[in-house]
C-alpha positions, 0 to 999 in steps of 0.5 A, a space after each residue: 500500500 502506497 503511503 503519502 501525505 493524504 493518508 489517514 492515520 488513526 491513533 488509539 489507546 488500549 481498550 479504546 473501542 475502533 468501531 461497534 456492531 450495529 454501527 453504520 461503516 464507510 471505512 476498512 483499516 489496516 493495522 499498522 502498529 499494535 495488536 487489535 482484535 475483532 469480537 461480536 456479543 452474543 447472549 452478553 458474551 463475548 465471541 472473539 472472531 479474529 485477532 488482527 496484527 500489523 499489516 493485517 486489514 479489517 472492517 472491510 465490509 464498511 468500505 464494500 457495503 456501507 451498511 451496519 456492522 457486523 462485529 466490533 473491534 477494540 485496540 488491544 494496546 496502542 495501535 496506529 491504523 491507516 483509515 481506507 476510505 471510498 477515495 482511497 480504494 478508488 486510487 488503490 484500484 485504479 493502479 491495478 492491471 484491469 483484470 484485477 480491477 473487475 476481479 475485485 469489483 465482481 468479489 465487490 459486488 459478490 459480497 453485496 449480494 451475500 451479506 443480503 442473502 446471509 442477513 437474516 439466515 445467520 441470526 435465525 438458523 446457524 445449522 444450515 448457514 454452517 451447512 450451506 458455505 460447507 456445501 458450497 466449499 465441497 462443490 468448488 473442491 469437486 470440480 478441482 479434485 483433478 488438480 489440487 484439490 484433497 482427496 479427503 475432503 473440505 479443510 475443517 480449519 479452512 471451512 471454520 475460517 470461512 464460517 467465523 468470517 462470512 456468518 459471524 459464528 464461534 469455533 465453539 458453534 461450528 465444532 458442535 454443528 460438525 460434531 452432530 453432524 457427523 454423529 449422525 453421519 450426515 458428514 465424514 470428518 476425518 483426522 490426519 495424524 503423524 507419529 510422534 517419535 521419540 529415542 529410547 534408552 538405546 538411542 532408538 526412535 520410537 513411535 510414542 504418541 500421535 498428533 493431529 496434523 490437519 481434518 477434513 469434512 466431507 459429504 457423503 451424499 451431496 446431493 441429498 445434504 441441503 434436503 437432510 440439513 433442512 429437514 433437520 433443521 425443521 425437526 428441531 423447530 422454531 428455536 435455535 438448535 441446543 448444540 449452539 444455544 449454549 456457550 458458558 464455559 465451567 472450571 474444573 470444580 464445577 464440572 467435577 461437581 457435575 460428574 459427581 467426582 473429587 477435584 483432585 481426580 479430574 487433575 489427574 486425568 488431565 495429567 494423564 491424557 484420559 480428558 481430551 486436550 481439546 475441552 480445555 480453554 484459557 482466557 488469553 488476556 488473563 493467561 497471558 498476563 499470569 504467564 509473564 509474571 510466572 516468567 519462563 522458567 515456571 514453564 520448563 520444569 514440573 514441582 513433583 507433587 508428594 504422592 501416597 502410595 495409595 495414588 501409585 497407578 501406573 509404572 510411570 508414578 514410581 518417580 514418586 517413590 523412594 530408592 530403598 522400597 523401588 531397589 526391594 520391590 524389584 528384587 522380587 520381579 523377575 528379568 522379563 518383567 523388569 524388561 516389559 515395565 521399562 520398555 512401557 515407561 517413560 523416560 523419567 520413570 525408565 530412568 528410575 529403574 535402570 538406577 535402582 538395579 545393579 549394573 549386571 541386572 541393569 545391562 539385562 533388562 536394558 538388552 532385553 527391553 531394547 529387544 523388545 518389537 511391541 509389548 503385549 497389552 495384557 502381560 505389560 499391565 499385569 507386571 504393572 499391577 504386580 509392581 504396586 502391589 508389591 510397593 504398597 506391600 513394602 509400603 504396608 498400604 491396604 489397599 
């Protein structure tokens, strides 16, 4: 962008509103200093749609449309901006090659006819607003299937940016939708994982976990789905559909307080991995505050937690176990499943064993473990098992 003395510049405090939903725009931005972030209110909540960094343009509907906003945004600390105005996107087009000029005067027009078409199907339907721009990105990628297109369906992260910047709906609404959408197999959604590899105590890598690297959304049957959606839609009446309705989020207290558990186990689960990472959600301007306070060394190492030998579950909780009980407990296991309990461990707990046995027994378990191409299921959690009981034994727990 061209910067010359008739450029518009705009200065902002933080938390100084930039323009307000309902408010009737002639005019985008472009963030040219600060951070600012783009949110809507629904239900007296907040639903943050974009956050906006240098160089980034937003309010780009006011400049095409002149009509009321459809979101809100406020400068998140200092900004500076660059006001683009009717003048300035004329002077801006005008310097274009002509293709691109009625590129962008047809996209201009596009998004006159969209913004009237959507303005009264995004309040009163979010089902099949969502359902409607995910079947017009299936058919764009079926009639490009041949060059570029994914062979497993509509990019989930492409379609929630698509969704959240033409509908004005949350992450939280579009997961739901696709969620029930899929539990009744109106859609496919399908994860592309890759493993996460890791060295052994031989310098080996091996497969210890996955992680999601993309998802995609397809439509089975695309020319029925528009028909199922609305009579989807129609079954569930007049209201708002209850997947979307709610957006109240609980701490850890509350929804153990729902499930009937302790605290305290809901933790540990989360430790575990056995609660999706997915469920967890952080205030980000208050996270983000603690977080500098805490410093970044708070962040690279973990306070052990005394444990009672009633809580030891897994071979990975004898980290909290004294030398002298783990040197007795595995004088009564034998080689092999020595071996099996520290092929399974992880690296702070294999550690544990390979320092409590003598070298000789060591060097063994170490071969054999090494040794090892996959661990059966059932005889590892039986040398799992044996190894508590054994510690609590020694222990003199009841358990």
């Amino acid at each position: 962008m061209d910067l010359n003395s008739s450029t518009k510049y705009k200065t902002l405090h933080k938390g100084q509103i930039i323009f307000k939903e309902g408010q009737k725009g002639s005019v985008a931005y472009m963030l040219k200093k600060g951070t600012a972030t783009v949110f809507r209110t629904q239900n007296n909540k907040r639903l943050v749609l974009a956050r906006i960094l240098p160089g980034q343009v937003f309010g780009e509907e006011g400049l095409f449309t002149a009509g009321p906003r459809n979101a809100s945004a406020v400068a998140e600390e200092p900004c500076e901006l660059i006001v683009i105005d009717q003048d300035v996107f004329r002077t801006m087009l005008l310097k274009c090659p002509g293709p691109i000029q009625r590129l962008m005067r047809s996209l201009v027009e596009q998004v006159h006819g969209m913004q009237g078409r959507l303005a009264e199907s995004v309040t009163s339907n979010v089902l099949t607003s969502v359902c409607g721009v995910l079947e017009l990105m299936h058919r764009a990628l079926c009639a490009t299937e041949r060059t570029n297109g994914s062979r497993h369906g509509v990019s989930y992260a492409e379609l929630s940016r698509q969704c959240k910047d033409i509908l004005l709906v949350s992450q939280l609404e579009i997961d739901e939708i696709l969620a029930r959408l899929g539990k009744l197999k109106i859609v496919e959604i399908t994860d592309v994982r890759e493993p996460v590899m890791k060295r052994d105590a031989l310098g080996r890598m091996r497969r210890q976990s996955d992680f999601l690297k993309d998802r995609y959304v397809a439509i089975p049957e695309p020319d029925k789905f528009m028909t199922v959606v609305r009579n989807l839609s129609q079954e569930m009446g007049g209201a708002r559909p209850p997947f979307t309705e709610c957006l109240e989020f609980v701490d850890v207290y509350d929804f153990a307080k729902s499930v009937g558990a302790d605290p305290e186990i809901i933790y540990r689960k989360m430790g575990y991995k056995e609660i999706p990472e997915t469920y967890f959600f952080f205030h980000k301007p208050t996270v983000d505050e603690w977080a500098k306070e805490m410093g970044e060394e708070f962040f690279k190492r973990v306070k052990r937690k005394r444990v009672n030998v009633d809580e030891l579950e897994t071979v990975d909780d004898i980290v909290h176990v004294d030398n002298t009980t783990l040197q007795e407990a595995f004088s009564r296991i034998g080689y092999h499943k020595m071996a099996l309990l520290a092929a399974m461990a992880g690296e702070e707990a294999r550690g544990k064993i390979f320092g409590n046995l003598s070298k000789k027994i060591a060097a063994i378990v170490r071969d054999e473990s090494g040794s090892m191409e996959g661990v059966e299921e059932m005889e590892a959690a039986d040398a799992e098992d044996e190894l508590m009981e054994i510690i609590r034994d020694i222990k003199g727990s009841t358990k």
